[in-house]
C-alpha positions in Angstrom: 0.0 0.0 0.0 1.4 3.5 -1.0 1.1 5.9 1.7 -1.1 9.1 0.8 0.5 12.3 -0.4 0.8 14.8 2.6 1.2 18.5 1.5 0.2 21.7 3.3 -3.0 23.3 3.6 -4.6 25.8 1.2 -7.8 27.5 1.0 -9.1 25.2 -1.7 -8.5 22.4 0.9 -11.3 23.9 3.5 -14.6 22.3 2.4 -12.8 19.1 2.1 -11.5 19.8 5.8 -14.4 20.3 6.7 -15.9 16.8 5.3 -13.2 14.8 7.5 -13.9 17.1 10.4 -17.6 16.1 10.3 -17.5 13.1 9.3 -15.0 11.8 11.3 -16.6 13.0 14.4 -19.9 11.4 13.8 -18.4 7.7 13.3 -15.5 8.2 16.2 -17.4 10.1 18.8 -21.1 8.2 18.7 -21.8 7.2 21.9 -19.4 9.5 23.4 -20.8 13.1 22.6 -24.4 13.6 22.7 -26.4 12.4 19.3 -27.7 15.8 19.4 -24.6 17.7 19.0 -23.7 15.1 16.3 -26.8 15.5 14.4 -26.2 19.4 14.5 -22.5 19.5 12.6 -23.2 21.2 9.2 -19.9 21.0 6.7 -20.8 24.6 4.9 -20.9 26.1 8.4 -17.3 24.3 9.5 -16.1 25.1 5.9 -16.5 28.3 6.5 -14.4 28.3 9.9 -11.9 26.4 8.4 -11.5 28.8 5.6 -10.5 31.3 7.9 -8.9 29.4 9.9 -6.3 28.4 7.0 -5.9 32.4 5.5 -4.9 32.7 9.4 -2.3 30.0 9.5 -0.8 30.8 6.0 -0.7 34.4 6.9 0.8 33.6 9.9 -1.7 34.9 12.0 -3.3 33.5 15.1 -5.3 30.1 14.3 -7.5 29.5 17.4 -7.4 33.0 19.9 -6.4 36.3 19.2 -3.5 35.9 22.0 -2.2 32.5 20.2 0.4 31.3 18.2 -0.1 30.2 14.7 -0.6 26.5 14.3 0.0 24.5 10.7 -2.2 22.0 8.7 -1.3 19.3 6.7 -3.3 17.5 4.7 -3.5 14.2 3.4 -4.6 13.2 -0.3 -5.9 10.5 -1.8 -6.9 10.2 -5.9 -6.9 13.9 -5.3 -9.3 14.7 -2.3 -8.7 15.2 1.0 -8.8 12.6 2.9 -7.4 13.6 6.6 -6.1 16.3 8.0 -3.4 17.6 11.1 -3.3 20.7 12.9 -0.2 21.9 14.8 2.3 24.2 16.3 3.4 25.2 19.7 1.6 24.2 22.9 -1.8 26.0 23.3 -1.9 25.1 27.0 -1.1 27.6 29.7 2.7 27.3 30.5 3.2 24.6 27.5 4.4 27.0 24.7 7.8 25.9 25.2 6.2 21.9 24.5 5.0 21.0 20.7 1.4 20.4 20.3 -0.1 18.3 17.9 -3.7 20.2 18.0 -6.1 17.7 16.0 -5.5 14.7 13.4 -8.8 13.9 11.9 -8.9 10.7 8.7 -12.5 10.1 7.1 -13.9 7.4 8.4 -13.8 5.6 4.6 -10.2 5.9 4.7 -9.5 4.3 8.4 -6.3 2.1 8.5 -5.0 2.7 5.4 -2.4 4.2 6.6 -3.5 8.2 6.3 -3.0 8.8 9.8 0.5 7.5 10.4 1.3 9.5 7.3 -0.1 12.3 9.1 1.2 11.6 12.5 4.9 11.3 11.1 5.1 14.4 8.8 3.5 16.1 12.2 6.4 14.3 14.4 8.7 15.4 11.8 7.9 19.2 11.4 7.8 19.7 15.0 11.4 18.2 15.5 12.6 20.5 12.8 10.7 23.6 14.7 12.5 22.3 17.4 10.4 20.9 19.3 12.0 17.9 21.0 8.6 16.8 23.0 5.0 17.3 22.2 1.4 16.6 23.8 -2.1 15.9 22.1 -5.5 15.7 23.8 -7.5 12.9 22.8 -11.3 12.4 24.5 -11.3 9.8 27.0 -13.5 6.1 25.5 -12.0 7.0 21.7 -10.4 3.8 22.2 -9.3 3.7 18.1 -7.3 6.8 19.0 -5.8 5.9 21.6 -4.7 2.9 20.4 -3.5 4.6 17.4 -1.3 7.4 19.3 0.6 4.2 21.6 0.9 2.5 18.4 3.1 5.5 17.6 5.0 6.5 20.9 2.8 8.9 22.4 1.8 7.8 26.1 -0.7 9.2 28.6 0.9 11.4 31.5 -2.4 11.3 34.0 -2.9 14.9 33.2 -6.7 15.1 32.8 -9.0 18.1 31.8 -12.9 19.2 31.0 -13.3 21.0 27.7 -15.8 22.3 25.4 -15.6 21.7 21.7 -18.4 21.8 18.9 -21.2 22.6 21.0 -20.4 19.6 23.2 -19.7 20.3 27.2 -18.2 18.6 29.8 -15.8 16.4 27.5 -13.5 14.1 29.3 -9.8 14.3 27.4 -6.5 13.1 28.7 -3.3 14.2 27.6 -0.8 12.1 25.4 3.1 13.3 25.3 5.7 12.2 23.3 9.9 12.7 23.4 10.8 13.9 19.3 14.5 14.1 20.3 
């Protein structure tokens, strides 16, 4: 199997983006966000935050806050579409700027182990090393077993650091935090 061309992000790329995104939340977190807030993710509405979201990071501009630092995307390709996506850059996380962060790694759910994410995962591994980063974190929500196993698979171990976040309408989601050594 050849592994997927992995290229950086454009603003072509952010209704395709925005495809994975939604997609790939409703098959990985169904029974672990509520149905409701499932149901409600709409592609034009998350293309449309991705599109800006992208002119920030190519322009260098904060990505997620007005007080943050720009994060990257890659994206993966397959035949020509988008198939997954990575978002990353320095730690978001109060007193972890010094610490990479790999922010979000989404696949579609069509294109699940064949081998998109670990191109993702180690163009990400590699970009932060040459940033130089020599250790980076990731959240992942606690029960997304597939993604969990996925991150061990590929060095990244769970520190027992624990929080409560909000994300896509969802409240009161369980993550725990994943670090890695890149040096």
């Amino acid at each position: 199997m050849v592994d997927p061309e992995v290229r950086w992000a454009d603003l072509d790329d952010a209704r395709e983006v925005a495809i994975v995104h939604v997609d790939s939340w409703k098959a990985a977190y169904s029974g672990l966000i509520d149905q409701r807030v499932l149901d409600a993710l709409d592609v034009d509405q998350r293309a449309r935050s991705w599109s800006r979201w992208i002119a920030s990071s190519i322009s260098g501009q904060p990505t997620d806050d007005p007080l943050s630092e720009p994060h990257r995307m890659l994206v993966a390709e397959s035949d020509g579409q988008v198939v997954g996506w990575a978002t990353f850059g320095p730690g978001r996380d109060q007193g972890r700027s010094q610490v990479g962060e790999l922010a979000g790694l989404y696949v579609h759910p069509d294109h699940w182990s064949a081998r998109i994410g670990h191109a993702l995962i180690t163009r990400v591994e590699r970009e932060l090393r040459s940033g130089g980063w020599t250790e980076a974190y990731l959240w992942v929500l606690r029960g997304n077993d597939r993604a969990i196993r996925f991150y061990e698979r590929h060095g990244w171990a769970a520190d027992g650091v624990d929080k409560i976040v909000e994300a896509g309408g969802a409240a009161n989601l369980p993550e725990t935090r994943h670090v890695r050594r890149l040096g």
